[in-house]
N, C-alpha and C positions, 0 to 999 in steps of 0.2 A: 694501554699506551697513553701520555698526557699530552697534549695539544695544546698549540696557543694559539687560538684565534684571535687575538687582539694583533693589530701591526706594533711591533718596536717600532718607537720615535729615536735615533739615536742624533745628538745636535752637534754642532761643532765649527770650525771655520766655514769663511765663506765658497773657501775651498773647494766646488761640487766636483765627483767622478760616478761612484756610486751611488744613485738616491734610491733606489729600492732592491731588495733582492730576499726573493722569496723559494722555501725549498721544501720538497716534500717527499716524503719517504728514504731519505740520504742516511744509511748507517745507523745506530740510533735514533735519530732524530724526526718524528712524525712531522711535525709542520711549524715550520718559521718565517715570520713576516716581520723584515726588517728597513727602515727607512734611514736614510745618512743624509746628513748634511757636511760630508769631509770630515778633511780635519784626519787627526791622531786618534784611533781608534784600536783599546788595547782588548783584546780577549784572555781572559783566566778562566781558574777553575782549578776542581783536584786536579791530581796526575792518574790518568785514566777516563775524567771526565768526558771528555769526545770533545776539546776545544778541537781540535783540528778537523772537526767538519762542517766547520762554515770555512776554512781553508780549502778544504775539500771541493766546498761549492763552485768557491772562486777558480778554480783550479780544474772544474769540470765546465765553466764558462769560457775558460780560457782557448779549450779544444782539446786539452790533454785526454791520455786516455784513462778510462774509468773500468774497474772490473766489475761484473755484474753483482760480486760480493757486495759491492757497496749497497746494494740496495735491500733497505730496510725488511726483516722477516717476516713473512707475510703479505708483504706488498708485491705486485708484479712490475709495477717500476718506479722509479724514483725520475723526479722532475727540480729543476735550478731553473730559476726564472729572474732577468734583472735589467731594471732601465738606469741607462745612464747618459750624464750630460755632459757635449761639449762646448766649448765657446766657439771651436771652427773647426766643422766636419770635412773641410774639404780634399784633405787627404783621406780618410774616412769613405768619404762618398765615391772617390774617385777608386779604390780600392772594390768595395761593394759593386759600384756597375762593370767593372770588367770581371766580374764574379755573378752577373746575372742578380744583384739582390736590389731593392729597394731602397733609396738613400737616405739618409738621417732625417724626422721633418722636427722643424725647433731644435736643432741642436741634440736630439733626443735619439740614443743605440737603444734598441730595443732586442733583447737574447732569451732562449728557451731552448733548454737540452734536455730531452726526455732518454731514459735509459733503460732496457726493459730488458726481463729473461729471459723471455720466450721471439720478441721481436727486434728486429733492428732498429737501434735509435734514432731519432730523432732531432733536428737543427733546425730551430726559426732563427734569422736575424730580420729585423724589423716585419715581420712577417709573411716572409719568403721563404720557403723549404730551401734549404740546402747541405751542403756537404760537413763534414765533421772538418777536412782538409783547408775548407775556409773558413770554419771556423776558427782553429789555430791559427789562420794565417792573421784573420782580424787580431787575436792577442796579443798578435806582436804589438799593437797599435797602445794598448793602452794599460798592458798587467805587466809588473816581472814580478816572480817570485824569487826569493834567498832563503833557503834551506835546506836540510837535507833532504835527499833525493828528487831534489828540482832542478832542472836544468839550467847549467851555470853560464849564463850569457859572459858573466869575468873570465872564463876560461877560452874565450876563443881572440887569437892574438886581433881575428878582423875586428873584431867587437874593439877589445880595447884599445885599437887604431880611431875607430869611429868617436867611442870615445874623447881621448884625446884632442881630435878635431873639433868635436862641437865643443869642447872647451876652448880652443886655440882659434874659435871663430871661421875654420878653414874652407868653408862651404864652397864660398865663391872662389876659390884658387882650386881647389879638387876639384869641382863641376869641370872646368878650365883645361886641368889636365886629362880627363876624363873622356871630354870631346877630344880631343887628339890622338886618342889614346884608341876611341873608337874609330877615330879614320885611317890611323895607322894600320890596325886590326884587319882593314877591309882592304886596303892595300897590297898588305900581306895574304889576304886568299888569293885574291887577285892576283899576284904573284905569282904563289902558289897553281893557282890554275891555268896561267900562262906556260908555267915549267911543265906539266901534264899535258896541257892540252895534245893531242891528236891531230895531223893534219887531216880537213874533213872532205868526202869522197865528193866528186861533182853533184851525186844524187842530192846528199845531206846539202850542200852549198844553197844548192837551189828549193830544198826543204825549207830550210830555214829564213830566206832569203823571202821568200811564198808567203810565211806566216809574220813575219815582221809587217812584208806589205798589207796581209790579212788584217793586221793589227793596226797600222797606222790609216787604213784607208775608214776606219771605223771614228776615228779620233776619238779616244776613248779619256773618259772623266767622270766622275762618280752622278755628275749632275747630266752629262748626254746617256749616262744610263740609264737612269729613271727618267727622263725623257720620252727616250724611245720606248723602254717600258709601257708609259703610260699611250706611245701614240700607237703602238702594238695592241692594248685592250682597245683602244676605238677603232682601231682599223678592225679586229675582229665582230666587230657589235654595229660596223658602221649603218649596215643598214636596217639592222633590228631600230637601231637611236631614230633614223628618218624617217623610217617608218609609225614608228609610235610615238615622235615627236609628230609629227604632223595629225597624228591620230587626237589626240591632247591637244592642240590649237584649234582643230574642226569644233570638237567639244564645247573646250571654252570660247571660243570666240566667233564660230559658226552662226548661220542662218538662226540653227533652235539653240546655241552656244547658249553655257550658265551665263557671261557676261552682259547678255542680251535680257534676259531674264530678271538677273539680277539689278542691271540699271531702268527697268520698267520699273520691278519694287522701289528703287531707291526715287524716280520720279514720284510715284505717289506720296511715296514718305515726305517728298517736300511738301506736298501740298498738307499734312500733317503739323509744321511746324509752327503753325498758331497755338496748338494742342499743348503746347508746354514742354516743361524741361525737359517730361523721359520721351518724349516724342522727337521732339528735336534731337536726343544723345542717343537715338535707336535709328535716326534720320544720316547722321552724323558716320555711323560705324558702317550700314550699306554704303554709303558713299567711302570710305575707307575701303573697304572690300570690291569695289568695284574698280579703283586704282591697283588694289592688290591681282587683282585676277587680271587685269589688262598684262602689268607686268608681268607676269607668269607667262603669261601667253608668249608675249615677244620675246622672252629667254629661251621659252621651247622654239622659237620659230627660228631664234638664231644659234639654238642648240643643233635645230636637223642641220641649218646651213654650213655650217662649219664640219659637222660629219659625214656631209655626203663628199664621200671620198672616190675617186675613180677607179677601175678597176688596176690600172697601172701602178698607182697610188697604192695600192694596198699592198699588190703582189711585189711593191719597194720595199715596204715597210716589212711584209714578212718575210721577205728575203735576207733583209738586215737584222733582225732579231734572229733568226734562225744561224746566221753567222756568229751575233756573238755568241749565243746560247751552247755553240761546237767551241769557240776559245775557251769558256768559260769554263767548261766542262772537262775543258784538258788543262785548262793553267791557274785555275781559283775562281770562285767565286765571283769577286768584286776586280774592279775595276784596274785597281792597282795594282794585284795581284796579278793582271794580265799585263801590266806596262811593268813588272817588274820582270816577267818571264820575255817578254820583249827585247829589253836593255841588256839581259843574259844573253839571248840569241845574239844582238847585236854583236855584245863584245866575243864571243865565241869567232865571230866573222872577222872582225878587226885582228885578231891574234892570227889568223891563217896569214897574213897581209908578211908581217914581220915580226917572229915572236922574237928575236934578238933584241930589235927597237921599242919592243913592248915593253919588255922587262928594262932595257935601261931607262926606259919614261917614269916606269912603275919605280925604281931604284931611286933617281932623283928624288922623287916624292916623297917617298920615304925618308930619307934624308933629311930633307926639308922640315921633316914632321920632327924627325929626334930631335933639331936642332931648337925647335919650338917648344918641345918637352922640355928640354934638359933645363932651364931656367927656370920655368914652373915649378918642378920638380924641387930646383937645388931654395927655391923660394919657401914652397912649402915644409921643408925640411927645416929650414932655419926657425919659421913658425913654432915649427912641431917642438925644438929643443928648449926652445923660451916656455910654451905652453907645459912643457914635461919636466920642467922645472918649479914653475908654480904649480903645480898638477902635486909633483909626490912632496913639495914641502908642507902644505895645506894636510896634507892627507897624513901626514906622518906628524902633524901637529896634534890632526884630532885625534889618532891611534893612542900620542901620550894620554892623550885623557881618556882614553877607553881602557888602562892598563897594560897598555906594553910602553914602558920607559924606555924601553931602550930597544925598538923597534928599528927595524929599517924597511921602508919603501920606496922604492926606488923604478925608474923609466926608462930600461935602455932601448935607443934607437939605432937601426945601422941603415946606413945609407943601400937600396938596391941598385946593381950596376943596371940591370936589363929593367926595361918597361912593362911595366906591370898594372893590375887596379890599384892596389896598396900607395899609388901615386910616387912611385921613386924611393920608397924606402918604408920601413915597418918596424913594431915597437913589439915589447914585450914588459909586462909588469909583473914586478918578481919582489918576493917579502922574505921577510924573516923576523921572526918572534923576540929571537936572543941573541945576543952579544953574543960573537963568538961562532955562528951559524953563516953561512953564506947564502945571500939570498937566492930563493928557489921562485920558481915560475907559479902563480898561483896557483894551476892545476895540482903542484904536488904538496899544496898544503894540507895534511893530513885532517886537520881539526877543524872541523864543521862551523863551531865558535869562534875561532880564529879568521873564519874563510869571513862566516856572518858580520864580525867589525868592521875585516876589509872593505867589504861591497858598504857600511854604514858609513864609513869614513870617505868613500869617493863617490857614494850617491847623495850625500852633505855637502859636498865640494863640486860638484857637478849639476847642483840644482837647477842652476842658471840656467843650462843646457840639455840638461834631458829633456827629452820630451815625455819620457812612459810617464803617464801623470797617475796609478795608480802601483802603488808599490805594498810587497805582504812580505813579512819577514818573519819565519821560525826557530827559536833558538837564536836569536841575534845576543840572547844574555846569559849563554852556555859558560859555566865556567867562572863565571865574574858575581860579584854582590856588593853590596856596600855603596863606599862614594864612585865605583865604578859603575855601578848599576845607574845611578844617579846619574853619572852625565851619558852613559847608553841611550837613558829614555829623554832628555834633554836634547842630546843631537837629534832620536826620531821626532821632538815634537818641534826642532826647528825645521827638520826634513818635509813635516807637513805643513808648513807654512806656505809652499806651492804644492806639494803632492797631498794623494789619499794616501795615507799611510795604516794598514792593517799589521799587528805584530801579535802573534800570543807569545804570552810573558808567562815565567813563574815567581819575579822577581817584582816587591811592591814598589822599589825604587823605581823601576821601569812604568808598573801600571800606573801610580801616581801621575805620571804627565799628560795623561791620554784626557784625548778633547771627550772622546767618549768611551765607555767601560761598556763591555758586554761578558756576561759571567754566564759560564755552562755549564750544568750540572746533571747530574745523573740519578735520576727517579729507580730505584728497582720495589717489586712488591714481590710474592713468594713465586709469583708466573713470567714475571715480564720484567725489563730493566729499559730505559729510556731517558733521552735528552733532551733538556730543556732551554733554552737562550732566553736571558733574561737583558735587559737594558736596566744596570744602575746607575748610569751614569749623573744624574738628575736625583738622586737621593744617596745624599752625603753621608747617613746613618749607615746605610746599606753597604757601600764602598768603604766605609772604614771598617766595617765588618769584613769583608773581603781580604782588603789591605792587611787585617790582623791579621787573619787567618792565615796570610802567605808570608809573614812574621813569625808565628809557631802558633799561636791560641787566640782566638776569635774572643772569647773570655776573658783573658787577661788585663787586667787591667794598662799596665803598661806596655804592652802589646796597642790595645786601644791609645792611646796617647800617642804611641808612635807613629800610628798609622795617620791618626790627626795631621802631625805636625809634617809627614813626607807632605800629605796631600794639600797644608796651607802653602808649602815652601814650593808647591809646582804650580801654584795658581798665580 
């Protein structure tokens, strides 16, 4: 099998997403160490080569699932390792801690997916074990892929709502209706549980009624909980602490006390201080330590004092932990969760009173809220048709140049009567290739290459506003060559001017623009057959060699020429 122990340097825009990513045992492929600096980064090679397994890698980073086949013959498991950087992890981090993991430090995701065939795999992020399910979930943050058999974020109408929005700037009007949306929501159970509710028996009245008081006589807050927490472990220790606080004062501070001791040597020491510098700075430091041990003393002595606690005192304090510790233990953990099961009982109680008058209070309210919606809404909407205007002209500009002349893309929006997340109405993006065809829903665009333009021409147009700052595209140049290829890889290498962009190409029009080239090849000898990633990016001789060869002949001399003049006119 052939190994590359050197790391790939791959360079490129300032661009950073991916700066290292290393794989071992993947398919093919024994060992690659590759480093990025952004940017447009195209991968080739034959057809069969194995370019699609550092796609692969990306793809097993991302969370997706990996069949054990993938892993290299011979090996017991195959390992993707990659650090990458952001400018501001704070959604990021904020994701990660409600996932138990570690947060970014510098800017810096640190990932490791180990896959094995005998054991269950393995998930570091920033070097915290955890789950395959967050691992995916992190992906969302920073990968999309477009290709075949990758999951098509264009295909879902929410997606292409969102879309739209962060192109139409909608943040702050959606957040808006959003919050209403969720009050209304709570309204309407509330409501709902009004219409159910049960009138409740005397027993239940004065249940309930018990544990509210239980609850409120406690005054309960995340900060008098640990409070009392903490005056619960001294009331328990109270008198271990006075006892062996006072034990520790005798000590140091006693008749035969170190203190006592200690300040005899430190008299003699002065009388020392003629003797010179290290007599004086050894004179100097007893006299420091005998301030320090005095101090000591008087902390323990007002350590006992403050913990000697009474015995009334005590049997308070555990009487009231013992209280909450039976809430807690029926209605959640923390704190909240008991004032939340509280305000439940409460309103429970309140609805026996007059459910009539409950539901028409509740009714009004509601009301009140659609009526706060409904302008948001007819706001947002109006946003949406200007932004879905500039949205498909743009996008069906760049399609001209990706070879469909006579393309159409188009953004129909309809208004929703009912309230909804979707904020009052919802869109659908729908293409067609040819003249003459009616346009269809993305999903039922047959042609993988066709699909690939799409998603190039509105992740072009969207730049502004996407956030996925790493993007990998397969097959983006299915079907096309020539001066179409030409501005294919032209749009990706404006698309990387904020994004990573990773694409394998077969097309040199395409590879020519790439900030960086990585070529894959495949070693076979009469036993073994393997792959190898090479970085040419940095050697022009090389790449035009490359470039020929996905021309028709590596030799040719006019093949060679060609390849030149693609790779002067992309530079």
């Amino acid at each position: 099998m052939s190994e590359i122990s050197e790391t790939i340097s791959v360079y490129g825009s300032a661009n950073k997403m991916i700066e290292f990513l290393k794989i071992n045992d993947l398919a093919l492929l024994d060992k690659a160490q590759i480093e990025f600096l952004g940017g447009f980064t195209v991968v080739t090679g034959e057809t069969g080569a194995g370019k699609s397994v550092l796609l692969g890698a990306l793809s097993i980073l991302a969370g997706n699932r990996c069949p054990k086949e993938a892993i290299r013959k011979g090996a017991d498991a195959c390992r993707v390792e990659a650090s990458l950087s952001f400018g501001d992890t704070s959604k990021i981090d904020a994701y990660l801690e409600e996932n138990g993991v570690n947060p970014c430090e510098d800017g810096a995701l640190v990932l490791s997916r180990a896959i094995s065939r005998e054991k269950s795999g393995r998930v570091f992020i920033n070097g915290t074990l955890t789950s395959l399910s967050t691992l995916a979930g992190l992906g969302e943050f920073w990968i999309d892929f477009h290709g075949p058999g990758e999951p098509q974020k264009l295909f879902s109408q929410k997606n292409q709502l969102s879309m739209l929005d962060s192109f139409a700037g909608n943040e702050k009007l959606t957040e808006k209706y959003l919050a209403l949306y969720a009050e209304r929501a709570d309204i309407l159970r509330r409501i709902e549980a009004a219409k159910n509710s049960k009138r409740l028996s005397p027993d239940e009245m004065e249940f309930l009624q018990k544990q509210i008081a239980a609850i409120d006589a406690l005054k309960l807050s995340p900060e008098s909980v640990d409070e009392l927490e903490e005056k619960s472990k001294l009331a328990e220790m109270a008198s271990e602490i006075v006892e062996k606080s006072g034990a520790i004062v005798e000590l140091l501070n006693g008749e035969n006390g170190a203190l006592g001791m200690i300040s005899g040597a430190n008299r003699l020491a002065g009388e020392l201080r003629a003797a010179g510098d290290a007599a004086l700075s050894l004179g100097r430091r007893l006299s420091e330590a005998c301030i320090e041990i005095s101090d000591i003393a008087d902390e323990f002595e007002s350590l006992a004092r403050s913990s000697d606690m009474g015995e009334d005192e005590i049997e308070a304090v555990r009487e009231k932990m013992s209280e909450w510790l039976g809430l807690a233990r029926k209605y959640g953990g923390t704190a909240e969760r008991v004032l939340e099961a509280r305000n439940e009982m409460a309103n429970r109680i309140a609805m026996q009173g007059d459910v009539k008058a409950t539901l028409e209070k509740l009714g009004v309210e509601e009301k009140g809220l659609l009526e706060k919606m409904a302008p948001v809404a007819e706001e947002i909407l109006k946003s949406r048709k200007k932004a879905a205007k500039r949205l498909s002209e743009s996008v069906q500009k760049i399609l001209g140049k990706l070879g469909f002349k006579k393309a159409v893309f188009d953004i129909e929006l309809t208004a929703q009567k009912d309230p909804g997340p979707s904020c009052g109405s919802a869109c659908e993006f729908v293409f067609s290739a040819n003249p003459g065809q009616p346009p269809l829903s993305l999903a039922k665009i047959a042609s993988s290459g066709e699909l690939a333009r799409v998603m190039l021409a509105l992740k072009t147009t969207l730049a502004n506003a996407d956030s996925t700052p790493v993007l990998v595209f397969d097959e983006v140049d299915a079907n096309v060559g020539g001066e179409i290829g030409a501005e294919v890889g032209r749009e990706l290498a404006r698309l990387a001017k904020r994004h990573q962009v990773f694409c394998v190409t077969h097309l040199p029009q395409v590879a020519a623009f790439g900030d960086n080239h990585l070529l894959v090849e495949k070693k076979q000898t009469d036993t073994s057959t393997s792959v190898v990633i090479s970085d040419i990016g940095g050697n022009k001789k090389k790449r035009v060699g490359e470039l020929a060869r996905m021309l028709g002949d590596r030799n040719s001399e006019s093949a060679i020429a060609h390849a030149e003049k693609l790779l002067d006119k992309s530079l």
